[in-house]
C-alpha positions in Angstrom: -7.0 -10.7 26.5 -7.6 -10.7 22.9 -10.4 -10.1 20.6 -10.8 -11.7 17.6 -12.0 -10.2 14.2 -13.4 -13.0 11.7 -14.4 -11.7 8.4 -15.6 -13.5 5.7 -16.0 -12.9 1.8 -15.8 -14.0 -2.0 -14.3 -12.6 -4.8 -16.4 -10.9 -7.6 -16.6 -13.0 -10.5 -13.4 -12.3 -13.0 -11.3 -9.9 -10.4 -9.6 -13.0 -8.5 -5.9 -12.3 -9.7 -6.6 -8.5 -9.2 -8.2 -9.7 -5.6 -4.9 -11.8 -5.1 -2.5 -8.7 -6.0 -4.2 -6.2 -3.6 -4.1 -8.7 -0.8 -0.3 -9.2 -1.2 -0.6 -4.9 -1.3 -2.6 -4.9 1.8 -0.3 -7.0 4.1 2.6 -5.0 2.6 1.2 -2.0 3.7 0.0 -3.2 6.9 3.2 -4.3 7.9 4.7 -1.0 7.2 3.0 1.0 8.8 2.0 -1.3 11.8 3.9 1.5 14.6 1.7 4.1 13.6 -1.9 3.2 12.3 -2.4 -0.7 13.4 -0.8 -0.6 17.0 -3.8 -2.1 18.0 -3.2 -5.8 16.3 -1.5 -8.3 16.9 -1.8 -10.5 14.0 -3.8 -10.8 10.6 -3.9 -14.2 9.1 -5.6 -15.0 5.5 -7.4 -18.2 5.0 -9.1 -19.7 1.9 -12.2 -22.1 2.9 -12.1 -25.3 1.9 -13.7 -28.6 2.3 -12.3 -31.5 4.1 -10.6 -32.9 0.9 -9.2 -29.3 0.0 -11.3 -28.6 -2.9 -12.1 -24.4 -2.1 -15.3 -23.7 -1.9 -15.2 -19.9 -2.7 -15.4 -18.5 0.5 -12.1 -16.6 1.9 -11.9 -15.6 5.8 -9.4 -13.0 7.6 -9.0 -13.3 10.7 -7.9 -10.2 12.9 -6.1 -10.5 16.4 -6.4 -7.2 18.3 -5.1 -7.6 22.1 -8.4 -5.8 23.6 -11.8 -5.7 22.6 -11.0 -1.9 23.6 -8.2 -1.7 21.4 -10.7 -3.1 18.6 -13.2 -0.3 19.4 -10.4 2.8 19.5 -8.8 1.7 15.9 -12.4 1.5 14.5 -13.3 4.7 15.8 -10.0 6.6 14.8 -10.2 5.1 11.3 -14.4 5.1 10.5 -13.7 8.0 8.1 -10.3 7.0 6.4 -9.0 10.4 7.4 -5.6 11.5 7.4 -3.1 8.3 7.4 -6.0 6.5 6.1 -6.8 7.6 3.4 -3.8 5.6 2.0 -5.1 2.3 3.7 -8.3 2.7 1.7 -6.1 2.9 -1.6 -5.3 -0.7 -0.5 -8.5 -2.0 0.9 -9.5 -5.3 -1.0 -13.0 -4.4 -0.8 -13.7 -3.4 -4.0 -13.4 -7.3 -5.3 -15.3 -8.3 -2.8 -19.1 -9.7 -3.5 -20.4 -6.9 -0.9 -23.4 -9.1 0.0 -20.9 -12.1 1.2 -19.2 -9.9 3.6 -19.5 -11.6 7.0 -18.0 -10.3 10.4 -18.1 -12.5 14.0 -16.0 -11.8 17.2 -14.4 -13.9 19.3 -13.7 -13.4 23.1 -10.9 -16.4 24.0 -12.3 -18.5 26.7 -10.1 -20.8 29.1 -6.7 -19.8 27.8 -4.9 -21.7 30.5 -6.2 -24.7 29.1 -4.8 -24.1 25.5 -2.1 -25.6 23.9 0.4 -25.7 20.7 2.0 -28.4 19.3 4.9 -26.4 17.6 
């Protein structure tokens, strides 16, 4: 079953195209080397909050899909020091325009999956 990683943030005033660019860096470099560091995952999706009318309010949200809460748990643990392979996804980590104190992080456990649906 999957586990879901919900992070929240907002950018530090005057670094949103340089937030922007390493975002575009960060998928690029997750999709590369998905096989070897991010086996773990099955999806990373990028959201900007909004109101109902669409006017942003600030607030961006990324949600990870890993397919265990296990498999969650081993790829934190093998990359809490950015060590090795790493070290080159924290050259890429968006972090450093985030406003720190707006960093938010939930999990989510799906619940009656059989009951889901997609309208695709």
């Amino acid at each position: 079953m999957s586990f879901i990683e919900f992070e929240t943030w907002q950018i530090k005033e005057g670094n949103e195209v340089a937030h922007d660019e390493m975002i575009r860096q960060w998928f690029a470099f997750v999709r590369q080397h998905h096989a070897e560091l991010f086996a773990e995952w099955k999806s990373a999706r990028y959201f900007r909050q909004t109101d109902r009318d669409g006017n942003p309010t600030g607030t961006y949200i990324m949600l990870f899909e890993f397919h265990s809460r296990e498999g969650h748990h081993a790829y934190k643990e093998r990359r809490k020091e950015w060590s090795g392979p790493y070290a080159a996804y924290k050259a890429v980590d968006p972090y450093q325009f985030f406003k720190l104190e707006t960093v938010t992080t939930e999990y989510w456990e799906p619940q009656e999956t059989d009951a889901w649906f997609s309208f695709e």
